[in-house]
C-alpha positions, 0 to 999 in steps of 0.5 A: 445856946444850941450844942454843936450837934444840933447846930451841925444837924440844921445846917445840913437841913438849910443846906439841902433846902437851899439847894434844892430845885424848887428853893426860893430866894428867902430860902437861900438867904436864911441858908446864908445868913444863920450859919453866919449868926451861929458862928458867934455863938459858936466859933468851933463850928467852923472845925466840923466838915458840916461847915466845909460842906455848907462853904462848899454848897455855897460856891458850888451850887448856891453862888451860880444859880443865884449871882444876880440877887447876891451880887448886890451891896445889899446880900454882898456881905452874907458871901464875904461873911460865908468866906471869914468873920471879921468880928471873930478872933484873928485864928477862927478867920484863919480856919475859915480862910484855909476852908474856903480857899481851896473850895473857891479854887476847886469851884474855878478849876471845875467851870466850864462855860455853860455853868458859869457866867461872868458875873459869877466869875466875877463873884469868885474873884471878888471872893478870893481878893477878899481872903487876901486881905488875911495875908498878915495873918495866915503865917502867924496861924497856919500850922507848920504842917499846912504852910506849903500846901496853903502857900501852893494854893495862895500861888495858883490864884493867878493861874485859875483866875486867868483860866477861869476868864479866858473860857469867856474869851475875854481879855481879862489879863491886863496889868490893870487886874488885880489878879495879873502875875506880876500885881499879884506876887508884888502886892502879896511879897510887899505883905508878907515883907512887911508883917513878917515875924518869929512866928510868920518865918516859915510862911514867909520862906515857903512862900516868897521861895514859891514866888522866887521860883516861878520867876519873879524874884525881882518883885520879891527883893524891891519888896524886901528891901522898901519893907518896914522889917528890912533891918530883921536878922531873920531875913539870912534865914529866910533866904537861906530857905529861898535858895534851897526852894528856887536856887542861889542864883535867883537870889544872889544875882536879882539881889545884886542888880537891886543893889548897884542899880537902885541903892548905890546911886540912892546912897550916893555910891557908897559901896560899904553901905550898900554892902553892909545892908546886902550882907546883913540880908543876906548872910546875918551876922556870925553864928554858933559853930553849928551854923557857922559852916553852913554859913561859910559854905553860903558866903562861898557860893554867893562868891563863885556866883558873883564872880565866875558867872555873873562875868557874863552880865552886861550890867557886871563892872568895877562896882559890882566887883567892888560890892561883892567883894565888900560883901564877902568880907563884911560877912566873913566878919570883918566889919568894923575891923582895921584889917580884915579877919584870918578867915577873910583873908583865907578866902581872899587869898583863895579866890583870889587865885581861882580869879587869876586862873580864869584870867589867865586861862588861854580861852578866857583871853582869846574868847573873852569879851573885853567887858569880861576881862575888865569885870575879871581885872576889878575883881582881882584888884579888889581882892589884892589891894585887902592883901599886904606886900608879903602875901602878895609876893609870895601867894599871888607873885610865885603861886600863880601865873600871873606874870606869865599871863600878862605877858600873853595879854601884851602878845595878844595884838589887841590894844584893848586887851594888851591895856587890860594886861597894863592895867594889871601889871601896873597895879600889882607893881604898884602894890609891891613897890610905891617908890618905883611903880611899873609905868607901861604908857599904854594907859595914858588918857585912859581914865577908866583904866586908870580908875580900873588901875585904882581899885588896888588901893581901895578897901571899901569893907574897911571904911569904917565912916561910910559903913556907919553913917549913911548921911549925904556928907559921909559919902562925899568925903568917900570920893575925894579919899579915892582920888587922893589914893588915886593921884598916888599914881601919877605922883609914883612915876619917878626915875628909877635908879640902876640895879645894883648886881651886888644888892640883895633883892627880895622876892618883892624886888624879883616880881619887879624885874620880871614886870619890867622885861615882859613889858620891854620884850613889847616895846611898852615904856617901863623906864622914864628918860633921865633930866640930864640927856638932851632932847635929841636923844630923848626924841629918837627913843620916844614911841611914836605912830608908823607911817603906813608904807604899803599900799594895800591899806585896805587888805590891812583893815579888812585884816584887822577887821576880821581879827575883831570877829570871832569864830563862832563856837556855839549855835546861837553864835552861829546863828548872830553872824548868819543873821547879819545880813549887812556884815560881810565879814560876819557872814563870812567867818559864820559860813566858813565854820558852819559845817565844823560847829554843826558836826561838832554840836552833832549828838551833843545836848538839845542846842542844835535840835532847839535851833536847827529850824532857825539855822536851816533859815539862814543858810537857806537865805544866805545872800548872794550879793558878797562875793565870798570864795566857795560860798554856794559849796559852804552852804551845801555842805552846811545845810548837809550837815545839818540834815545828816545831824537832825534829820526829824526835826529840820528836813520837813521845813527845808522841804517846805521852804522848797515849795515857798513861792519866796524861795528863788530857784538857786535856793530850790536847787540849792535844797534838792542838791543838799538832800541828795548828798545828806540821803548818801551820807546818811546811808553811809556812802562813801565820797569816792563813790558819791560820784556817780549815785545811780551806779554806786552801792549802798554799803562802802564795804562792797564798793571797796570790795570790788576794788579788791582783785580776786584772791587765787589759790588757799592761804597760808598765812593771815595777817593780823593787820589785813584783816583789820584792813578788810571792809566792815559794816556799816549801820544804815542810818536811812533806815526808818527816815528814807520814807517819812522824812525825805520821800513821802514830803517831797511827793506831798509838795509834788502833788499840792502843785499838780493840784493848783495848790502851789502857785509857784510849783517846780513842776513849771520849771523843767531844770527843776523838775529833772533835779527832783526826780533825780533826788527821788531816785537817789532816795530809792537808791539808798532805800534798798535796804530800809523797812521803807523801800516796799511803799517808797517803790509803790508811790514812785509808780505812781509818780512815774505813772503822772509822769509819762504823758506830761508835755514840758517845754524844754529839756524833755529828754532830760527829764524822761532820762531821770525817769528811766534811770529810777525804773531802771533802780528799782529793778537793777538794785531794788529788787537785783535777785527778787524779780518774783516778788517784784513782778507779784507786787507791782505785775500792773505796773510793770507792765504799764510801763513795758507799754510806755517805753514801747511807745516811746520806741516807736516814737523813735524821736529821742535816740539819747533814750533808745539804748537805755529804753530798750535795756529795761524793756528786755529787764521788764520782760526777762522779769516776766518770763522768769516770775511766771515760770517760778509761779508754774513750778510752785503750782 
């Protein structure tokens, strides 16, 4: 038997003839097949870097040149061989395993489409599928050291693989390859469920936490749950460590929607069987005092979870209410008990509490949806009804707002929600006092309040049969023992006695009082007529419907209509009513309170950045068939509104929507008008002087300084107040967006038109046209005083320059008008007192356009012009006159 330096010595020497250039076939499968027969010689072989270095050879250098001989059934066994020894012990395959994973990966990472072709692709996959077969034995023998490393590279398989084929420009990442996300995660959890032991605990956290966090935890939890090692008490530990890798809430919610929605009508809707398997998953069973803290603290966490945030779920009801709070209890353990534990009615007591406060909370009761409301109710009864009389007198009766909050629900003028508040009421009052239940009528032939109602009664942690006996004959007994408690109700209605102002009430009896007038001060029937009275008497106190005695019926429903809409509060709400183009009333409500929610989210997170795009679309295309007061004004100040919030992300595609052959006129105009006011507002233009842009400054403190008459004489005495009152600066928020945002877009769009490249140029349409050079000119305008202003000028030249000689049909002393008025900004406000600086960069402008106006003078067909023609001509040539003599001084 040869000694492992002398092994190590010839396997680098079959290495190197292997590899190279002038190797043979026989000379790569001896390289192949010998270290294979050495290995059971000498299994230690595979801890020397030799044996590293020979795997790496293999897949690198050895596999691509030759795929096409070792591809075949023949040689297929020498590369599987190469990759881990079957007939080796279950560590040695482990060791060679770990070696020849992150090669086979390294190879994949380092492909490059001229290396590889894809029948070698196809060998490294293969490969790769073969170490996955280990997958049972990697947590019994990778080190605790090498665990996370070794389950990072398991979890790239996936990525390198899908990369790896793409390079061929083959779709390979169909759900029918082995290697696609979800068929992977799914067949690697589904192993390392089943097989999970003492020894694998830490592998199998890492590793189902790695797959958890990537997003799959849906194929994790099925995995678990089908799993043969399901009823394992290590399975608290290993989501303990799941939700410190992912987080708890890609445990708790995929683990309660795999509950309700696939065991609960497996067990037949057997609530404390179902809860009983979660909680023993989930929270295992009571520990030493050590971990019992860190255990309570998770049960905690699993409540707010369930209760405060999974509210918002379409798929939260009353047996979801119901499960999660069975699953506390039983955790807290009060399994098996008659009443629940000290410490379980402590945390019942408390988010009990925390659930009523949410409940009563004013914006919970006007924004909250009434799926919201009734997943709310269910909790609170279901935490109640594990309560007994006393304490629900003195910790929920006096120590909350419940009374209070009901009363709220009835004043809410929603039927929906004013039966959510009876619902409450006549269960609490049913808790306090079975002999005289509170009964309100607003739950008659509502049998899902009714069921809702009922929750109070069931204990479902108590069930002592249901939890034991999973059997088909347990469960059904479970529902007629709810509807018997449920019928309690319906018998509870009796007639109530007079109060006895001598009688001595408890707190109990006060609770009841309370309930009864708030529900009379809504005219909710809480006393039931006396036998004796005549029917007369009894038909003129009955409820009954109103007859509609106006005749704007139809305002009334378009009232009530509008009640049904809420204002949005958000973006993405915003965006829900602008995007229901068949919803009046929804456009409406999201038109009116655009500008309020835009200048509110304004500065405050990503939202409005993430979806301005989204939201510039629909106020851009905000339909014009609805007869809406002010709409056009809504939807300028709007689109104002959000150019001035997020002016880099938003403007390039509202320009572009500008040259979209899709975009109607009033849309274009729409866009130019918003423009002009966002470049004011963002130059910090006042509104008094948004009247009249060309004439108005730049800076409000001079334009109110101008308002100010002049001060004669000295001052003696300066009050405190009118030097608060003086006008102050104000930053220029232009600066650094008046060129590349608004100015150099615009003119990009204006000359892809002149070019022919936009079919539908607004240069064919001479309204437009003069609108557009306005908007430039109120660019320049604000621009003054912005690193921009120098390139701006330049390219409004330019601009003007293509402009001089155009032939428009219409309105061409219009458009000539707004042409004159931006020459006449850039030497009046531009360059007001830098006329020698002006005349030194632009001296051939200056003068082509002394050349133009002269012409249009001698034309002397447009006598609107004539006074403003000639005003800047004398500029342009007072310019000239005072640039030359300041150069002849300097010289």
């Amino acid at each position: 038997m040869s000694t492992i330096p002398h092994l190590v010595e010839r396997l680098e020497q079959l290495d190197k003839s292997a590899t190279s250039p002038d190797t043979q076939l026989d000379n790569v499968l001896e390289c192949l097949s010998l270290p294979i027969e050495w290995l059971n010689e000498a299994p230690t072989l595979v801890n020397q870097s030799a044996w590293k270095q020979h795997v790496w050879h293999v897949f690198k250098e050895i596999v691509p040149q030759w795929t096409f001989a070792l591809n075949s059934s023949t040689h297929r066994h020498l590369i599987q061989g190469t990759l881990y020894l079957t007939s080796l012990s279950d560590s040695i395959q482990v060791a060679m395993a770990r070696i020849s994973l992150p090669i086979l990966l390294e190879c994949l990472a380092i492909t490059h489409q001229q290396d590889a072709t894809l029948d070698t692709l196809e060998m490294y996959s293969n490969s790769l599928r073969f170490l996955m077969k280990l997958t049972q034995l990697y947590g019994q023998y990778i080190s605790r050291n090498d665990v996370r490393f070794f389950c990072s590279l398991i979890c790239s398989i996936p990525g390198h693989l899908v990369n790896a084929f793409g390079i061929q420009s083959i779709h390979y990442n169909r759900d029918v390859e082995w290697y696609t996300d979800r068929k992977f995660y799914a067949n690697l959890s589904r192993q390392c469920a089943d097989h999970m032991t003492e020894t694998s605990l830490v592998f199998t956290q890492e590793l189902l936490g790695k797959i958890v966090r990537q997003g799959y935890e849906g194929i994790v939890i099925e995995s678990i749950y089908s799993s043969s090692t399901r009823s394992s008490p290590r399975w608290a530990d290993v989501f303990e460590q799941i939700e410190i890798i992912a987080s708890p809430d890609q445990v708790i919610r995929p683990v309660l929607a795999y509950a309700k929605q696939t065991l609960l009508p497996k067990f037949n809707n057997a609530i404390s069987s179902v809860a009983k398997n979660v909680s023993h998953l989930l929270f295992g069973n009571p520990c030493n005092n050590d971990r019992q803290l860190q255990r309570k603290e998770r049960i905690q966490g699993f409540l707010n979870m369930a209760i405060f945030r999974l509210v918002q779920s379409s798929w939260a009801d009353d047996k979801l209410a119901r499960l999660v709070v069975t699953v506390a209890i039983l955790a807290e353990g009060g399994y098996g008990e008659d009443t629940v534990t000290d410490s379980a009615r402590l945390m019942i007591v408390n988010y009990a509490k925390r659930a009523i406060q949410t409940w009563s909370d004013p914006v919970f009761l006007k924004h909250g949806s009434s799926r919201e409301k009734y997943y709310m109710t269910a909790v609170i009864l279901s935490l109640i009804s594990y309560l007994d009389v006393p304490t629900v007198q003195v910790t929920i009766m006096t120590e909350t707002h419940l009374l209070n909050s009901v009363s709220q629900y009835f004043a809410s003028g929603d039927a929906a929600t004013a039966r959510i508040g009876a619902v409450m009421a006549e269960a609490v009052s049913y808790k306090i006092d079975k002999e005289k239940p509170l009964h309100t009528t607003l739950l008659d032939g509502q049998d899902r309040l009714v069921e809702l109602k009922g929750l109070v009664l069931l204990r479902d942690a108590l069930d002592k049969d249901a939890v034991a006996d999973l059997s088909t004959e347990a469960e059904k007994d479970a529902p007629e023992k709810e509807d018997l408690d449920r019928d309690d109700f319906a018998d509870g209605d009796e007639d109530e006695d007079e109060l006895d102002p001598d009688a001595a009430f408890d707190i109990g009896k006060l609770a009841m009082i309370r309930f009864r007038l708030i529900c009379s001060c809504f005219d909710v029937d809480s006393q039931q007529s006396d036998s004796d009275k005549d029917d007369d008497d009894e038909e003129e106190f009955q409820a009954y419907l109103m007859e509609d005695e106006s005749e704007d019926e139809g305002l009334k429903k378009e009232g009530s209509s509008k009640k049904q809409h809420k204002k949005p509060v958000f973006i993405r709400d915003l965006i829900r009513c602008l995007q229901d183009k068949n919803d009046p009333l929804k456009l409406e409500i999201g038109l009116n309170a655009a500008e309020d929610v835009i200048r509110r989210k304004t500065g405050a997170g990503t939202e409005l950045s993430e979806s301005s795009i989204v939201l510039a679309k629909y106020i851009i295309s905000f339909p014009e068939t609805y007869e809406i007061e002010n709409y056009q004004t809504l939807q300028r100040n709007a689109l104002v509104a959000l150019m001035t919030a997020v002016p880099e992300t938003v403007c390039g595609f509202i320009i572009d929507e500008m040259y979209n052959r899709d975009t109607s006129d009033g849309q274009k105009q729409l866009i130019l008008g918003s423009i002009s006011l966002a470049v004011r507002e963002l130059a910090g233009w006042s509104t008094a002087t948004a009247a009249d842009p060309i004439v108005a400054t730049a800076d409000p403190a001079i334009a109110n300084r101008t308002n100010t008459s002049k001060q004669l004489g000295t001052p003696i005495f300066v009050s405190k107040k009118m030097t608060l009152q003086e006008p102050k600066r104000y930053k220029n928020r232009l600066s650094g967006l008046a060129g590349s945002v608004f100015f150099f877009p615009l003119l990009v769009g204006w000359w892809e038109g002149t070019q022919g490249l936009i079919k539908y140029w607004i240069g064919n349409n001479a309204l437009l046209t003069e609108r557009f050079i306005m908007t430039l000119n109120i660019i320049l305008h604000s621009a003054t005083n912005t690193p921009d202003k120098r390139k701006i000028v330049k390219e409004y030249f330019q601009f003007v320059s293509s402009m001089k000689y155009a032939s428009i049909s219409t309105h061409t002393v219009s458009i000539k008008r707004a042409m004159l008025l931006g020459i006449d900004t850039i030497i009046s406000v531009c360059y007001s007192g830098q006329e020698v600086l002006l005349y030194q960069d632009y001296q051939n402008e200056l003068y082509d356009t002394k050349q133009w106006l002269e012409d249009v003078l001698e034309q002397a067909d447009e006598p609107e012009l004539h006074d403003l023609t000639v005003g800047i001509v004398v500029k342009l040539s007072q310019i000239a006159l005072t640039a030359t003599n300041a150069l002849v001084t300097q010289n």
